[in-house]
C-alpha positions in Angstrom: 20.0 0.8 -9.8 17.5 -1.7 -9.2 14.1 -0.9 -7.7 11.6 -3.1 -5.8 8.0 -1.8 -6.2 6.0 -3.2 -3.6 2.2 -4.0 -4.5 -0.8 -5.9 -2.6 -4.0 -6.4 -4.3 -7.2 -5.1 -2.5 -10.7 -5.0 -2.8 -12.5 -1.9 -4.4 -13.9 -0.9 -1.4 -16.4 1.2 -3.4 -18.0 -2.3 -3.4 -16.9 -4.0 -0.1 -19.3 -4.7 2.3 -19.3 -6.7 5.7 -21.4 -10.1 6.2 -23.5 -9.3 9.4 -23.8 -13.0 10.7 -19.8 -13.5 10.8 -18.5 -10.3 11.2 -16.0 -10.1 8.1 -16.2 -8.8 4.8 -17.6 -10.4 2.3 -15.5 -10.5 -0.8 -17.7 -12.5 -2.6 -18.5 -10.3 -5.8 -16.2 -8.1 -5.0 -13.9 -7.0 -7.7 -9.8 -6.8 -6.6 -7.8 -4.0 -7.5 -3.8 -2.7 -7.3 -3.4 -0.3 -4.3 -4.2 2.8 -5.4 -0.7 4.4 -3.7 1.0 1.5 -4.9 0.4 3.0 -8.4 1.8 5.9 -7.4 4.9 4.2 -5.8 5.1 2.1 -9.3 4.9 4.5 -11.5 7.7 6.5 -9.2 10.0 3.4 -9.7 9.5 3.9 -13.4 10.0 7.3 -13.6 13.3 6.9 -11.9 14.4 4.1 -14.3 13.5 6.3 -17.0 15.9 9.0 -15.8 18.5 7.4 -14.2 18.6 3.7 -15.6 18.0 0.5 -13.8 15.4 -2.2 -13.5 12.2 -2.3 -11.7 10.9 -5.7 -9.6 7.2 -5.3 -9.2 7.1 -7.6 -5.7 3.8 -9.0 -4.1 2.7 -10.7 -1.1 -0.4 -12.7 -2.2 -2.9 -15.4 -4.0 -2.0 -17.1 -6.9 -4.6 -15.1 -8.7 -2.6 -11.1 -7.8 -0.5 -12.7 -11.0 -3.1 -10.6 -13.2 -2.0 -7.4 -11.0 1.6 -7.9 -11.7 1.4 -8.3 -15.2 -0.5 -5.0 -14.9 2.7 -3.8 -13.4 4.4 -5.0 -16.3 2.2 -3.7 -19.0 3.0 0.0 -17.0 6.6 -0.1 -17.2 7.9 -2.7 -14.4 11.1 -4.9 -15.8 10.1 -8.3 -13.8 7.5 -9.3 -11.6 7.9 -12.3 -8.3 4.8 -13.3 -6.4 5.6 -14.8 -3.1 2.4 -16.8 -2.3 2.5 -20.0 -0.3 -0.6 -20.8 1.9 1.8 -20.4 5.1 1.1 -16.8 4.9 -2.3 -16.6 5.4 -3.0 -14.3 8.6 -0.4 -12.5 8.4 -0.6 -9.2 10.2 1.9 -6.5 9.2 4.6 -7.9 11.1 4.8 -11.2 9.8 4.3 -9.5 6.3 7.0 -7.6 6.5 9.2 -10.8 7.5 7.9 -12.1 4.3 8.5 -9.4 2.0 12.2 -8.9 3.6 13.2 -12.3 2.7 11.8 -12.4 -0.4 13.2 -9.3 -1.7 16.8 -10.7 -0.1 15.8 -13.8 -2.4 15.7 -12.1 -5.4 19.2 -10.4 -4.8 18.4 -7.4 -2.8 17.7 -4.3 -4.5 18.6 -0.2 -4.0 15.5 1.2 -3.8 12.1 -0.1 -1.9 9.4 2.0 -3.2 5.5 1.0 -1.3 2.6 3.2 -1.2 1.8 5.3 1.8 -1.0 2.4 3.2 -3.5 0.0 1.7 -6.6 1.0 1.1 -8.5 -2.3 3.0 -6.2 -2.3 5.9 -5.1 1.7 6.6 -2.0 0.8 9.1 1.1 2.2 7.2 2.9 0.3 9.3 4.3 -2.3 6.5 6.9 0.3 4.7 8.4 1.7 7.8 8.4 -1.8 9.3 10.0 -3.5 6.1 12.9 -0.6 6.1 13.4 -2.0 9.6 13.8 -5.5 8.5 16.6 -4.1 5.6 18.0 -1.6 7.5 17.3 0.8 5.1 16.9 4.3 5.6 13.2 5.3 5.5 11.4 8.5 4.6 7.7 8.8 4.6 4.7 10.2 2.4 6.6 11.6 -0.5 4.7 13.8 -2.6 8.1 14.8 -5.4 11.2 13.3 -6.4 14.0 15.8 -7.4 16.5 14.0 -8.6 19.3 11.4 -7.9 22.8 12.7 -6.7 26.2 11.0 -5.7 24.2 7.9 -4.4 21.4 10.4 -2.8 17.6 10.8 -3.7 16.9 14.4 -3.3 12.9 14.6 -2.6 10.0 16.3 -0.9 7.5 15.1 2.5 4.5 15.9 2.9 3.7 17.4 6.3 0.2 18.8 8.2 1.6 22.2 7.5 3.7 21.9 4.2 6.4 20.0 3.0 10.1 19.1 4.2 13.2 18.8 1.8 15.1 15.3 2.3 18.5 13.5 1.4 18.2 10.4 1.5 21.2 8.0 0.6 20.4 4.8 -0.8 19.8 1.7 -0.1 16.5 3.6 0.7 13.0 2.7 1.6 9.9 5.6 0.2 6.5 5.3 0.7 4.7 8.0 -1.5 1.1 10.1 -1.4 -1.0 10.5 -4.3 0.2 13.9 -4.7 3.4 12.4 -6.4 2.9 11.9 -9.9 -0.3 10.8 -12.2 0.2 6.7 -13.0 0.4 6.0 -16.3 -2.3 3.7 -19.2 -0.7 0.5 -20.0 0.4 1.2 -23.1 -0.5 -1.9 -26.3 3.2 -2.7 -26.4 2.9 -3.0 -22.7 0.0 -5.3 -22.6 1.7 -7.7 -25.3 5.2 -8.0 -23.3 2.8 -8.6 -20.0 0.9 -11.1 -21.6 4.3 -13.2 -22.7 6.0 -12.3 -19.2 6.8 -15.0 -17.1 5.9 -13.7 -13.0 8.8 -15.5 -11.1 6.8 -17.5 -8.1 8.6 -18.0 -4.7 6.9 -20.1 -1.3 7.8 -19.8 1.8 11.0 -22.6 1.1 12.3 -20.6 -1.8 12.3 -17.4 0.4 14.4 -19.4 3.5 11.8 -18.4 5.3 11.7 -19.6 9.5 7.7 -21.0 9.7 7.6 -19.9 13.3 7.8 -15.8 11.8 4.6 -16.8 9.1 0.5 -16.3 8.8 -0.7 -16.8 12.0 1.7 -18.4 14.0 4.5 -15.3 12.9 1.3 -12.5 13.7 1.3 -10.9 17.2 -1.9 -8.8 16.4 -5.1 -10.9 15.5 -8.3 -9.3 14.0 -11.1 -10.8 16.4 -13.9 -9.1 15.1 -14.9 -6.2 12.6 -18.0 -4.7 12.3 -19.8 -1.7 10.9 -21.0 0.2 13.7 -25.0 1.4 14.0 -25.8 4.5 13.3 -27.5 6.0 16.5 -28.4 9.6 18.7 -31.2 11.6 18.5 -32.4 13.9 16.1 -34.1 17.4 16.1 -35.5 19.5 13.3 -35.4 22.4 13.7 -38.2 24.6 11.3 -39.1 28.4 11.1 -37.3 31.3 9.2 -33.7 32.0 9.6 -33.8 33.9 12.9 -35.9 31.3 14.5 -33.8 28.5 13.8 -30.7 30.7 15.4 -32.7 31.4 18.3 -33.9 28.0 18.8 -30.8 26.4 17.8 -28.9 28.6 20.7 -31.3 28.0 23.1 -30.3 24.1 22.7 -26.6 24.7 23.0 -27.2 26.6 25.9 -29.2 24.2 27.6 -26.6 21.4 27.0 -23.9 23.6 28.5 -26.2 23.8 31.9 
């Protein structure tokens, strides 16, 4: 079985912060991180391996410099690692990165199993799993919280729902994107770190993917970001002071009057 982890490197948004003269966040200083879920999703992809057998890809969309997060990936259990990074991508909105990631992962073979966290932490769509299972025609199940087991081609699993959780088949080739909820990522272990370190991270462009230019970055993006902003805190504020029973009675007679 051979499994694609898909992984984008983000900003620790514990640090992230927006430049109020331009409008757009400043990463300048700003340390970059593996998506949290897309832990989760790579250490699900090992687990699996583990159990079952296969290999796992670690696959990211990204600057030369996400290198570092792959071998990461490595050092945590992934077999190989590709970066697909040519400057043609930049701007890509979910669509086009989906485009991207399709082709790549049809450049590298194909695979069994696409395993991507439930969103990313700096952009909060979801929409790149369900849209990539699209471009494979996989079949697609969403915010996995427990794998079961593998069966007769099938991954027997749990979804997490508003109210519980529902039991799913799903027969492979299969795209998951997984919760937090799923497993606890492993520590690189030292053995890990030394095989990263001497890995090579297979690099494809936009050529070595086959990809069309007109479906890249900007020109391949029908949603564009115009303008983000923090918005300012505002509304009126009233203390209200006295002992307990004349804070209830003063705090009714407000609701009252803003029902009138």
């Amino acid at each position: 079985m051979k499994i694609v982890c898909c992984l984008k490197q983000v900003p620790d948004t514990k640090n992230v912060r927006l430049d109020p003269k331009t409008n757009t966040m400043s990463r300048e200083g700003v340390e970059s991180i593996m998506n949290p879920y897309d832990r989760h999703a790579l250490e699900a992809g090992v687990w699996l391996k583990e159990q079952y057998g296969g290999t796992v890809v670690a696959l990211s969309m990204g600057p030369p410099q996400a290198e570092e997060m792959l071998r990461e990936a490595i050092s945590c259990g992934a077999d190989e690692a590709v970066l697909v990074s040519d400057r043609a991508f930049a701007g890509s909105d979910t669509w086009a990165t989906t485009y991207t990631l399709a082709q790549a992962i049809l450049a590298i073979g194909g695979c069994d199993l696409v395993l991507c966290g439930k969103q990313a932490i700096d952009g909060d769509t979801a929409q790149v799993g369900p849209g990539l299972a699209h471009r494979l025609d996989f079949a697609y199940a969403s915010c996995i919280r427990r794998l079961h087991r593998l069966e007769n081609g099938a991954l027997f699993m749990q979804r997490l729902m508003d109210d519980g959780y529902d039991e799913l088949k799903v027969s492979l080739p299969a795209l998951l994107t997984v919760v937090k909820e799923i497993n606890e990522p492993r520590l690189p272990s030292l053995k890990g770190k030394m095989r990263a370190k001497k890995a090579e991270i297979r690099r494809l462009d936009a050529a070595g993917i086959k990809a069309d230019p007109a479906c890249l970055g900007l020109a391949g993006s029908p949603t564009k970001v115009f303008k983000v902003f923090a918005p300012e805190l505002s509304g009126e504020r009233t203390m209200i002071n006295g002992t307990v029973q004349e804070q209830a009675s003063r705090l009714a007679a407000i609701l009252s009057s803003l029902q009138q």
